[in-house]
N, CA and C of each residue as an Amber inpcrd file, in Angstrom:
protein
   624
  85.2840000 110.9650000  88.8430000  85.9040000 109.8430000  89.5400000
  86.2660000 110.2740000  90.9590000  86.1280000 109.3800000  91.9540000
  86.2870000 109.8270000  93.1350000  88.1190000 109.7100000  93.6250000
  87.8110000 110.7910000  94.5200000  89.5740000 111.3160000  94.9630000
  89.8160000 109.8870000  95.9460000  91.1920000 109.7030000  95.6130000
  91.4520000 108.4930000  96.3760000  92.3920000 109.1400000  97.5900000
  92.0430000 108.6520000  98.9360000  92.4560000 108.5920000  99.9280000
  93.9000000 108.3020000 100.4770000  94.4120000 109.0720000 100.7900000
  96.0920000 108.1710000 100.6920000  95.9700000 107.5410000 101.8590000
  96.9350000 106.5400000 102.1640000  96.8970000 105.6700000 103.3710000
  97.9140000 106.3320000 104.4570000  97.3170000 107.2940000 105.0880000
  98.5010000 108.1200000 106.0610000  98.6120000 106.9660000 107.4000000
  97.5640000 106.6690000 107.8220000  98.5180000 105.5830000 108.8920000
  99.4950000 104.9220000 108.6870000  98.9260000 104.2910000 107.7490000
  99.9130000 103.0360000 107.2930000 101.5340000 103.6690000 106.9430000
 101.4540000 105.2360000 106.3170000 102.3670000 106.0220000 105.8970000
 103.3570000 105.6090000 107.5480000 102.1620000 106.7540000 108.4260000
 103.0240000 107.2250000 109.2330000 104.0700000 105.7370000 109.5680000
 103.3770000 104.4950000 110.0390000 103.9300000 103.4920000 110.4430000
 105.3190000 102.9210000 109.7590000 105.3140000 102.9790000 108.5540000
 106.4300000 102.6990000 107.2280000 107.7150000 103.6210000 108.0520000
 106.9480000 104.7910000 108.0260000 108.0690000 105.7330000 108.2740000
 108.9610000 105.7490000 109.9060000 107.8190000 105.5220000 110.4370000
 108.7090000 104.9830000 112.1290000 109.7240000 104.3330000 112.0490000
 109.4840000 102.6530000 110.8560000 110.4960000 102.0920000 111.0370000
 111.4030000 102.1650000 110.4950000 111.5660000 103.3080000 109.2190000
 112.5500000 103.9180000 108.3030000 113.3120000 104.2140000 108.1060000
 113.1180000 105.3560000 109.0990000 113.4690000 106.7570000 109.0530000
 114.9260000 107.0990000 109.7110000 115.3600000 106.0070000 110.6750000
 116.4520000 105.5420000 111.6410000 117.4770000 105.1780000 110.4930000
 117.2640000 104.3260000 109.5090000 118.4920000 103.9310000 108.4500000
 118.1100000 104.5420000 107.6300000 117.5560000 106.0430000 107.1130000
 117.5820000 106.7470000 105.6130000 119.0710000 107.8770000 105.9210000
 119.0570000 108.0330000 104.8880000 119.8630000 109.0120000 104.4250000
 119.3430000 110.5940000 104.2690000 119.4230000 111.3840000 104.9740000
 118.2510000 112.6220000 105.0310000 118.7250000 113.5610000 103.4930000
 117.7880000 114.6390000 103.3020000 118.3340000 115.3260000 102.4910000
 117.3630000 116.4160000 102.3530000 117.8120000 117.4990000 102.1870000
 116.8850000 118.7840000 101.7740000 117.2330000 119.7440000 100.2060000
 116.6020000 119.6540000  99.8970000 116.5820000 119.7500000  98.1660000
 116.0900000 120.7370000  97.6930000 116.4630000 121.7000000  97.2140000
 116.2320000 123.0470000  96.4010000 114.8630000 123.0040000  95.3990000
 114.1350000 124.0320000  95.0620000 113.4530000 123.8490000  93.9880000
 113.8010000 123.3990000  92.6220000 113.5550000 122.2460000  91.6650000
 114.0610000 121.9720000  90.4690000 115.6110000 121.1200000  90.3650000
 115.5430000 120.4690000  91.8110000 116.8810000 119.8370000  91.6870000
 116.3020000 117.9290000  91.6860000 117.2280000 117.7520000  91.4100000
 117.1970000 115.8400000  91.7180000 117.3410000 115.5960000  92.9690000
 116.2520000 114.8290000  93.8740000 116.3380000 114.3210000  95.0090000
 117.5580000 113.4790000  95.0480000 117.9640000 112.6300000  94.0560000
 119.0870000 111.2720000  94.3120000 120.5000000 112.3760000  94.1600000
 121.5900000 112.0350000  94.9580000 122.4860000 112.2870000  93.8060000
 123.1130000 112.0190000  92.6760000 124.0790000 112.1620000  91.6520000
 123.9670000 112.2320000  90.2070000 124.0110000 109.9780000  90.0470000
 125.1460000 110.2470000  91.3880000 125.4700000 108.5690000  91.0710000
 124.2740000 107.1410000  91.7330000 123.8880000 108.1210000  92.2310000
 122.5920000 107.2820000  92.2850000 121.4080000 106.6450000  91.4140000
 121.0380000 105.7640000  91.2470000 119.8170000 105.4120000  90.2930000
 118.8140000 105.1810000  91.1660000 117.2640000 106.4890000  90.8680000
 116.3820000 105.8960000  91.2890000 115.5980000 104.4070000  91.4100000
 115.8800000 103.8770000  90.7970000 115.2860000 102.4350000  90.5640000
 115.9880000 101.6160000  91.5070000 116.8540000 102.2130000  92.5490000
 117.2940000 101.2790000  93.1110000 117.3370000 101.7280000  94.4820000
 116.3530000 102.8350000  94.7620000 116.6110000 103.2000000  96.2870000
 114.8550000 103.5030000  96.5710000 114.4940000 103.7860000  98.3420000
 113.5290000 103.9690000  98.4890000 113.6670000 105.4860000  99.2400000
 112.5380000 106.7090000  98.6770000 112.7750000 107.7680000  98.9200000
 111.4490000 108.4310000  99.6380000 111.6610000 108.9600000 101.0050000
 110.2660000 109.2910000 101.5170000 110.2820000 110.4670000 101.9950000
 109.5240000 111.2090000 101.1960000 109.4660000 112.8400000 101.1860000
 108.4460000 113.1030000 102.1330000 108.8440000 114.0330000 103.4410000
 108.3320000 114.1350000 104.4000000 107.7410000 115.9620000 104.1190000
 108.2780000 116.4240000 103.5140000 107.7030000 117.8490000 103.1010000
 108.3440000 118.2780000 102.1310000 107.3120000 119.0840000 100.8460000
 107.1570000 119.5350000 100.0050000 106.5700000 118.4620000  98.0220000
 107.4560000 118.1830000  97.3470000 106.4860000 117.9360000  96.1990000
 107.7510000 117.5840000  95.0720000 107.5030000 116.3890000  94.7730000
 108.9060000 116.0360000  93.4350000 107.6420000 115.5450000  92.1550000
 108.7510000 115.4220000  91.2360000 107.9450000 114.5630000  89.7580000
 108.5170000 113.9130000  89.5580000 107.9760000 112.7670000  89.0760000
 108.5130000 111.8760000  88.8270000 108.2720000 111.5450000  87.1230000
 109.4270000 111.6950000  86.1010000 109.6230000 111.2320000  84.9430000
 110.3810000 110.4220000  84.2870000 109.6350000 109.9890000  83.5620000
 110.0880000 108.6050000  82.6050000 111.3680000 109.2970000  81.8040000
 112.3350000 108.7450000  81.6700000 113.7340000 109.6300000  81.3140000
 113.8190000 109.4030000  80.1790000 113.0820000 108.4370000  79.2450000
 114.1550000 107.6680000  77.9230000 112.7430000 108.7520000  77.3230000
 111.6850000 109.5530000  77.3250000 110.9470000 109.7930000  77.0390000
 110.4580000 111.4910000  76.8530000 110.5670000 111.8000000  78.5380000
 110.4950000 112.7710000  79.4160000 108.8910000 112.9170000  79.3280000
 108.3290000 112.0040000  79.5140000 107.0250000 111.8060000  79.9820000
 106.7110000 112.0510000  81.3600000 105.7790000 112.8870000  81.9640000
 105.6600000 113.6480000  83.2320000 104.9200000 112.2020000  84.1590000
 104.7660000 111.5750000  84.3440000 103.8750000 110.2940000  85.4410000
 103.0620000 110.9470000  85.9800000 103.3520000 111.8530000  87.4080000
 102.9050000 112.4930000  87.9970000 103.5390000 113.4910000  89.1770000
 102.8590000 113.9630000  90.1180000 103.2970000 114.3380000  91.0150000
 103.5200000 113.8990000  92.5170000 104.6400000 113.8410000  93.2880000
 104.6640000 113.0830000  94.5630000 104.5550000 113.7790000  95.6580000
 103.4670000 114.1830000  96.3760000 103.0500000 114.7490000  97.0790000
 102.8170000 114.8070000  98.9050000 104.0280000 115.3020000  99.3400000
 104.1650000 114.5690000 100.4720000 102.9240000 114.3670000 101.5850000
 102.8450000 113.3820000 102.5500000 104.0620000 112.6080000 102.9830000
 103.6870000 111.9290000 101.7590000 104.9170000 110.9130000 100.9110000
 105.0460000 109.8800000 100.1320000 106.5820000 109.0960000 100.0950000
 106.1970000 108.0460000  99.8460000 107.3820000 107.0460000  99.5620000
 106.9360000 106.9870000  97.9550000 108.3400000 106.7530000  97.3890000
 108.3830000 106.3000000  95.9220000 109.6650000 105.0520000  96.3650000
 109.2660000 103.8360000  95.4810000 110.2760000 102.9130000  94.8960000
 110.1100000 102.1060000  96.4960000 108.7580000 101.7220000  97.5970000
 108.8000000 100.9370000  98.3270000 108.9940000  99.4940000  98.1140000
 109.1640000  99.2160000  96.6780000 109.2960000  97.6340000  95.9070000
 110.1720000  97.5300000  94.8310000 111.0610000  98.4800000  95.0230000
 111.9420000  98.8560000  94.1330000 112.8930000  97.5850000  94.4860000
 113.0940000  97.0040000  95.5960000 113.8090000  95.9990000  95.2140000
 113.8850000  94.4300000  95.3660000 112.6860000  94.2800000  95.2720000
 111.7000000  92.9880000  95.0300000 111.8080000  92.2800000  93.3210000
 112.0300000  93.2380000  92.4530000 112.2460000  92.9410000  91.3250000
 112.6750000  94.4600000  90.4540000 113.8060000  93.5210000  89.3270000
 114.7770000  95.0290000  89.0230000 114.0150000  95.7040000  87.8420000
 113.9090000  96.9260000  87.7740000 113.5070000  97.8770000  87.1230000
 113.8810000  98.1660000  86.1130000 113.0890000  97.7010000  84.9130000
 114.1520000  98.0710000  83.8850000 114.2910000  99.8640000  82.7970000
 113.2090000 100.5430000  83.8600000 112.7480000 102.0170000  83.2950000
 113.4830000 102.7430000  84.1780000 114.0990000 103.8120000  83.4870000
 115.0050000 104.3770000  84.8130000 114.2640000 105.9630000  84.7750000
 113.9340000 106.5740000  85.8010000 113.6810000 107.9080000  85.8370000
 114.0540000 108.8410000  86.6220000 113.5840000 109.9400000  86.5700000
 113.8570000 111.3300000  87.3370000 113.2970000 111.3250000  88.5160000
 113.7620000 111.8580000  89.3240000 112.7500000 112.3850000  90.8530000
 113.5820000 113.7570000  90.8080000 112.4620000 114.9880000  90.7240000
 113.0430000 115.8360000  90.6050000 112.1240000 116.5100000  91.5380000
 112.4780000 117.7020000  92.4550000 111.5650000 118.7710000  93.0310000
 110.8870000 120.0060000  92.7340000 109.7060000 120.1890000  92.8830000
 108.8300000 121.1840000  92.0380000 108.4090000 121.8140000  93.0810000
 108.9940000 121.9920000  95.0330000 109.4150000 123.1320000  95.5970000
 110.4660000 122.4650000  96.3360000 110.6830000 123.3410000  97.2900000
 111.6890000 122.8340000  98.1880000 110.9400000 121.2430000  99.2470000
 112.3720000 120.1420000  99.0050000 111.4280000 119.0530000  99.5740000
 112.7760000 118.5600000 100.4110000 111.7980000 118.1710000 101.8780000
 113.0640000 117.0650000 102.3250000 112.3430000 115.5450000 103.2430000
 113.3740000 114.8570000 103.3690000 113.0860000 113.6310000 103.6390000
 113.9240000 112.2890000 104.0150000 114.1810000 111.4610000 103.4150000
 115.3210000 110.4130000 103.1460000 115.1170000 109.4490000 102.3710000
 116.4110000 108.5950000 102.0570000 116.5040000 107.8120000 101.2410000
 116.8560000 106.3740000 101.4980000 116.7410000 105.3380000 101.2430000
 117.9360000 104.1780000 101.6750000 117.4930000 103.3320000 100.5240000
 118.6360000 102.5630000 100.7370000 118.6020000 101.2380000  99.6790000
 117.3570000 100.7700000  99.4790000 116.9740000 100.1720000  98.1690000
 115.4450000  99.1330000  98.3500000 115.5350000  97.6750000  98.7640000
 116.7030000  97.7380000  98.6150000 117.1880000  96.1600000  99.5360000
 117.1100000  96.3690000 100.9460000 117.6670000  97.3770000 101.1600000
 117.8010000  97.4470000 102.9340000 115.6660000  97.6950000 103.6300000
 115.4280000  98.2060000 102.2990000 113.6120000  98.4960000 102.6170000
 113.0460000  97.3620000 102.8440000 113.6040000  96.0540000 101.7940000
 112.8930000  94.9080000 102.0700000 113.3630000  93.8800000 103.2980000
 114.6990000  94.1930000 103.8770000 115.1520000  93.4710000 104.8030000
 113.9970000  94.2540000 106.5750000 113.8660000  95.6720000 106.2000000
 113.1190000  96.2480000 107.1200000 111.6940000  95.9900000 107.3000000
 111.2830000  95.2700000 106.1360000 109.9610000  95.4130000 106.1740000
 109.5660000  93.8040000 106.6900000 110.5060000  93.0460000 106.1620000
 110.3440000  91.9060000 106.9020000 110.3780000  91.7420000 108.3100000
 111.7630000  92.3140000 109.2540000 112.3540000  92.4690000 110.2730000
 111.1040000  93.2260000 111.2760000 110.1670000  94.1680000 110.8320000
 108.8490000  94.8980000 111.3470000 107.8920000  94.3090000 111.0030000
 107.5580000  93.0360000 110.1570000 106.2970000  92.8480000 109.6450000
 105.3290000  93.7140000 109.3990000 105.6890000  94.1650000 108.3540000
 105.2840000  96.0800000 107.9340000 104.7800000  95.4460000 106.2870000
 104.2950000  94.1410000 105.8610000 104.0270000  94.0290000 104.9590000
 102.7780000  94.6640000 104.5740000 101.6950000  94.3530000 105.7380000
 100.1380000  95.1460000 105.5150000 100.2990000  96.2250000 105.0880000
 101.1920000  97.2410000 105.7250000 101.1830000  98.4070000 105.7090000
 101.9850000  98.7420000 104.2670000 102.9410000  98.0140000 104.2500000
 103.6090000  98.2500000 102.4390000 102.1900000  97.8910000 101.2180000
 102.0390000  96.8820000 101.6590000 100.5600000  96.5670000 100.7130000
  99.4330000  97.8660000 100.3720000  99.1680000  98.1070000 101.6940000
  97.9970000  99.4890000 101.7550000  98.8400000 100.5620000 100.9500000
 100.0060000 100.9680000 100.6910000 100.5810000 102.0540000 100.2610000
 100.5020000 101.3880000  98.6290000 101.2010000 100.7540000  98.2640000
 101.2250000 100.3160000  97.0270000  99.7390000 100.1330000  96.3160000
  98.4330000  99.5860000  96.9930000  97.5510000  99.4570000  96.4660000
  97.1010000 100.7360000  96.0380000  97.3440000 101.8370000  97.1000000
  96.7000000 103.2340000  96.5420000  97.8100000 103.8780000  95.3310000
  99.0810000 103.1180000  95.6680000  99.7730000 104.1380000  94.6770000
  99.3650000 103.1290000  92.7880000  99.0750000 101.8610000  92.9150000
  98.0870000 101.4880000  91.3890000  96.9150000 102.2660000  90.9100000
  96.2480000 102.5170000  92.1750000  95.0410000 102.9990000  91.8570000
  95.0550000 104.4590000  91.1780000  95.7110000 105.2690000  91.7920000
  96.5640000 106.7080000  91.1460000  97.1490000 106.1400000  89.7170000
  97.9570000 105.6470000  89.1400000  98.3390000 105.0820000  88.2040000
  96.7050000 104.5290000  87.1850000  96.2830000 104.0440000  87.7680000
  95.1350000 103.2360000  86.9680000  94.2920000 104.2870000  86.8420000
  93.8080000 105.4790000  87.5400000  92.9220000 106.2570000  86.9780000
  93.8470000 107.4540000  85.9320000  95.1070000 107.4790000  86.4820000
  96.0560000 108.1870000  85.4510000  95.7540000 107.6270000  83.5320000
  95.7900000 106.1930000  83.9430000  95.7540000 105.4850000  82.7090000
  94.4570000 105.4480000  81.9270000  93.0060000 105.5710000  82.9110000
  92.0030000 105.7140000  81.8920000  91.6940000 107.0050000  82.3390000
  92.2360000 107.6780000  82.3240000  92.3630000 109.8330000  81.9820000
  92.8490000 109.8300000  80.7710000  93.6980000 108.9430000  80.2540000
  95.2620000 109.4950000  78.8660000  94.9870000 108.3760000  77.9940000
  94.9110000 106.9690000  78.1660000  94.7560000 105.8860000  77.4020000
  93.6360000 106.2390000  76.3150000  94.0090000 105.9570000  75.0480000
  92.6980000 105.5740000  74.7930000  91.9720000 106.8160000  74.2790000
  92.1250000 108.3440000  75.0170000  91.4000000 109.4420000  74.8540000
  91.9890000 110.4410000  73.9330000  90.5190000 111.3010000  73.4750000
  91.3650000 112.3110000  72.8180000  92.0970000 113.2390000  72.9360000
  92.2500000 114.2470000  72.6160000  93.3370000 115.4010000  72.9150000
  92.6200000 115.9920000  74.0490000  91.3550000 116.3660000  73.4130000
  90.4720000 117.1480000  74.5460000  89.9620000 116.6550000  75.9440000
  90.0010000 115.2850000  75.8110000  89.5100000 114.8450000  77.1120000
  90.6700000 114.6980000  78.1500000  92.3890000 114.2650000  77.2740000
  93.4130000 114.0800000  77.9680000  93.6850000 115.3850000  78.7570000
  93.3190000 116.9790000  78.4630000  93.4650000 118.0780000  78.6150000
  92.7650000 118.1960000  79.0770000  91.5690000 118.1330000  79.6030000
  90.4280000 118.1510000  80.6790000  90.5210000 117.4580000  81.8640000
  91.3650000 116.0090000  81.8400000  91.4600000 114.8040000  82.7710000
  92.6360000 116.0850000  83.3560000  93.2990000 116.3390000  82.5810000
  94.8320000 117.6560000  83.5590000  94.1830000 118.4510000  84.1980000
  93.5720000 118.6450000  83.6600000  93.2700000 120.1900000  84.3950000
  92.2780000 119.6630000  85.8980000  91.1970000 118.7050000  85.2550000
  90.6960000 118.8240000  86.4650000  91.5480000 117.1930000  87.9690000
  92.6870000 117.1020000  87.4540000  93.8150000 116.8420000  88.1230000
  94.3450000 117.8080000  88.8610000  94.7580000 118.6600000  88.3110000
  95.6590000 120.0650000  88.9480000  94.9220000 120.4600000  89.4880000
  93.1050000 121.1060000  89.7130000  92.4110000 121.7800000  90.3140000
  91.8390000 120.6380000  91.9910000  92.6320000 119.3860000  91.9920000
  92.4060000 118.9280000  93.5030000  93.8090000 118.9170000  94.2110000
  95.0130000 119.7720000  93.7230000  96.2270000 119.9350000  94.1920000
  95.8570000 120.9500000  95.1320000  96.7890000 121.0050000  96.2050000
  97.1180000 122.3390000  97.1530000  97.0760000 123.5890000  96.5280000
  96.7060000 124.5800000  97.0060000  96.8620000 126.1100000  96.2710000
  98.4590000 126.4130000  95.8700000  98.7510000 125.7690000  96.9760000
 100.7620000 126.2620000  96.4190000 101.1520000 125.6170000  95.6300000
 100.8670000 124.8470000  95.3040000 101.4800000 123.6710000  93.8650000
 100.6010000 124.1230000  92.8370000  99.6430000 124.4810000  92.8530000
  98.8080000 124.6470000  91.6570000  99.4900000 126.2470000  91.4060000
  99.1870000 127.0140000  92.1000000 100.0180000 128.2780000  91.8350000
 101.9260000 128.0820000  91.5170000 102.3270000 127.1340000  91.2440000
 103.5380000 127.2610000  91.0220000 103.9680000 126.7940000  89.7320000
 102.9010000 125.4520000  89.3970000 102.8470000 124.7440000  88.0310000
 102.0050000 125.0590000  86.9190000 102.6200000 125.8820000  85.9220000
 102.3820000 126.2690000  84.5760000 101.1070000 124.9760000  84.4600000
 100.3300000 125.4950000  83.8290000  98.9200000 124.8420000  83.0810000
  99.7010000 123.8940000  81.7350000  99.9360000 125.4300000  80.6800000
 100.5760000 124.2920000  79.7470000 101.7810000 123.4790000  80.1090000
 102.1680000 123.8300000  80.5940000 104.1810000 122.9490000  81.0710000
 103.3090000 121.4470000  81.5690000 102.7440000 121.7240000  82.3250000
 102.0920000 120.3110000  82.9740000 101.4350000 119.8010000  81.9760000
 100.5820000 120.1150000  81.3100000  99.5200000 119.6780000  80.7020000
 100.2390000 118.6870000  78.9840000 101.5130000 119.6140000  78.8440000
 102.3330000 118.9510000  77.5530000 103.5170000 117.9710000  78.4080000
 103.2110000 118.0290000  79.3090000 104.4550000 116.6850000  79.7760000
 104.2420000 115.9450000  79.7160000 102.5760000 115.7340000  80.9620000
 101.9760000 115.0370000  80.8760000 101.8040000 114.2150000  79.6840000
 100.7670000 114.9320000  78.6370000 100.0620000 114.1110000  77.9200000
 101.2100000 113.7450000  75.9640000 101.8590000 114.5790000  76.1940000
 102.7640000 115.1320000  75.1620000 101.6890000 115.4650000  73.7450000
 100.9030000 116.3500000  74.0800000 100.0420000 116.9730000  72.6230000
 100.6780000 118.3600000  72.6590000 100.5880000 118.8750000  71.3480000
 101.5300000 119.5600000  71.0360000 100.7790000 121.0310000  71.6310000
 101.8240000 121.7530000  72.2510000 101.7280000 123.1950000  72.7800000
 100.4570000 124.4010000  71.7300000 100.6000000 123.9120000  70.4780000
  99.7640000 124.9190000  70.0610000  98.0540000 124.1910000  70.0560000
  97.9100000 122.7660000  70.2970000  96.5890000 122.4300000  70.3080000
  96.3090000 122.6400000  71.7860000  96.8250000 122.5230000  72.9800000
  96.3990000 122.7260000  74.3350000  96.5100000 124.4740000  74.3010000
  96.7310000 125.3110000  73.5170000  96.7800000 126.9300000  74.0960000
  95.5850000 126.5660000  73.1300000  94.8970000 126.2280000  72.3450000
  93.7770000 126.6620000  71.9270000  92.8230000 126.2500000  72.6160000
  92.9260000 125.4060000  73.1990000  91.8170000 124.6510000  74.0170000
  91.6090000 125.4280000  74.9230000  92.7570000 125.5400000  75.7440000
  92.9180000 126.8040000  77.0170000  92.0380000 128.2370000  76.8230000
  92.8020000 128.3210000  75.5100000  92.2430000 129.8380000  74.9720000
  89.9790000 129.6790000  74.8530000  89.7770000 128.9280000  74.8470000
  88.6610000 128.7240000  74.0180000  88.0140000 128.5000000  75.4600000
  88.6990000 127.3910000  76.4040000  87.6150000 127.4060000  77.8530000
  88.1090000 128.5940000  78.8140000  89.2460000 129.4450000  78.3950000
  89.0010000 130.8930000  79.6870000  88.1030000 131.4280000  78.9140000
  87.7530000 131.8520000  77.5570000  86.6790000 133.0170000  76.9870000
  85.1070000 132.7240000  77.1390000  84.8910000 131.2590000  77.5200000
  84.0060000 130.3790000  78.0100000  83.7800000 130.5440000  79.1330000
  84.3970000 130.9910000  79.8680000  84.7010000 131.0530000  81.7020000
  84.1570000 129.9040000  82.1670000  85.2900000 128.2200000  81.6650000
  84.7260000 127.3040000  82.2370000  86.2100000 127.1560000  83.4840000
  87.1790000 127.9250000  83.1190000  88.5800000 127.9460000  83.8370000
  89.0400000 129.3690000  83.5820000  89.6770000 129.5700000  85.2820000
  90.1410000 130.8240000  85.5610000  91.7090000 130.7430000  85.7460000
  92.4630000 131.5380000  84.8880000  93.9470000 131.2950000  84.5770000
  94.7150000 132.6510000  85.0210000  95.6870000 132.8560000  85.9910000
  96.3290000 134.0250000  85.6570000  98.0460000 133.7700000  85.6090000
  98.3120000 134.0330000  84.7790000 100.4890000 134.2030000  84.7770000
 100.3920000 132.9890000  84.1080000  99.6760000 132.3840000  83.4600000
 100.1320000 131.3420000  82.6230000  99.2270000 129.6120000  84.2090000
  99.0110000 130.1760000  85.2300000  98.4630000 129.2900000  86.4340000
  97.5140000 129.2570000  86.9990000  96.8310000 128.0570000  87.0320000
  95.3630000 127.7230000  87.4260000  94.8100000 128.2260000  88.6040000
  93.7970000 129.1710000  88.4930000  93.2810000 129.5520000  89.9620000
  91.7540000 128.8080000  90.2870000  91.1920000 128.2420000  89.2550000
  89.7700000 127.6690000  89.4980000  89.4060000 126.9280000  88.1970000
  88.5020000 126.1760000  88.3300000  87.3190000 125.6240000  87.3920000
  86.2950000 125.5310000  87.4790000  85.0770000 126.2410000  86.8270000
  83.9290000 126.3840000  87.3660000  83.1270000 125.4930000  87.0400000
  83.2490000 124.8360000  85.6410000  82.6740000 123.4220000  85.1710000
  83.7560000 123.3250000  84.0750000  84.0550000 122.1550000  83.4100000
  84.4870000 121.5970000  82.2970000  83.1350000 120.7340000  81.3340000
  83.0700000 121.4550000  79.8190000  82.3590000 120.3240000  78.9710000
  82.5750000 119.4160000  78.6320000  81.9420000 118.3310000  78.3730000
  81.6900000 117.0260000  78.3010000  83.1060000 117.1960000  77.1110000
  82.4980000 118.0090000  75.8760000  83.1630000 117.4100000  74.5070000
  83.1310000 119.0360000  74.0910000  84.2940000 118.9550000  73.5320000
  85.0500000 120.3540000  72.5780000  84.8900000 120.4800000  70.9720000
């Protein structure tokens, strides 16, 4: 499936008119971007450097990764959310925050709708190929769709995120069927693993 393009103009533009009413913040590895009294579902957060996750809380289902530059929750307050989750950082990330009400009063006030549109359309499309990677599939293919996910990340994120940790958040199959799989494509040399972290893939098979 082909890599989808993020919409950095349109990014940069969002962020011009933003960035003046956010709330800044710089965030440790493994901490919560919001603070405690905050609910993500109700603010808009645009990470200008480094990398958060975003998880489903009632679950602890992994979504994905937010990879800067990115906005999360640009329609967060267009209609209320009834899933509440994590934004957590997986290195050091900073950026800002503001209300999703105050996002939609801005976006009107700039006529910045095109540009909200172009961001949201790519962030379905990420979602929609997320969904026919995991929907529907088996263990082995959901564990193949990861891996060869993680192998179009940056070298520093891929070197920082555990194979299995990602791979069981993600898909939630149980730790001892993904180490066999693992185990079975490094002795294969279809994937090159060291410290438990992905350094390559040289091909993946169809079927296991």
């Amino acid at each position: 499936m082909p890599q989808l393009n993020k919409p950095l103009i349109e990014f940069d533009t969002l962020n011009q008119h933003l960035h003046a009413y956010g709330t800044p913040f710089v965030v440790a590895e493994g901490e919560s971007i919001l603070p405690a009294d905050k609910q993500a579902n109700q603010y808009t957060i645009i990470i200008l450097q480094g990398c958060a996750s975003l998880t489903r809380k009632h679950n602890d289902v992994l979504l994905g990764f937010a990879q800067a530059p990115c906005v999360i929750g640009l329609a967060a307050g267009v209609m209320p959310n009834q899933t509440d989750y994590q934004i957590a950082t997986e290195m050091q990330c900073s950026g800002y925050y503001l209300p999703a009400a105050q996002t939609l009063e801005l976006l009107e006030k700039h006529h910045l709708w095109r540009e909200a549109f172009h961001w949201m359309t790519w962030q379905h499309r990420v979602l929609e190929m997320r969904d026919n990677q995991l929907v529907g599939s088996n263990s082995y293919n959901q564990i193949r769709a990861s891996l060869l996910t993680m192998a179009k990340w940056d070298e520093a994120l891929r070197l920082r995120v555990g194979v299995m940790n990602y791979i069981q958040r993600r898909t939630r199959i149980s730790r001892s069927v993904i180490a066999e799989v693992l185990a079975a494509l490094r002795q294969g040399e279809y994937i090159r693993m060291h410290k438990g972290k992905l350094l390559s893939i040289n091909r993946l098979p169809l079927d296991y």
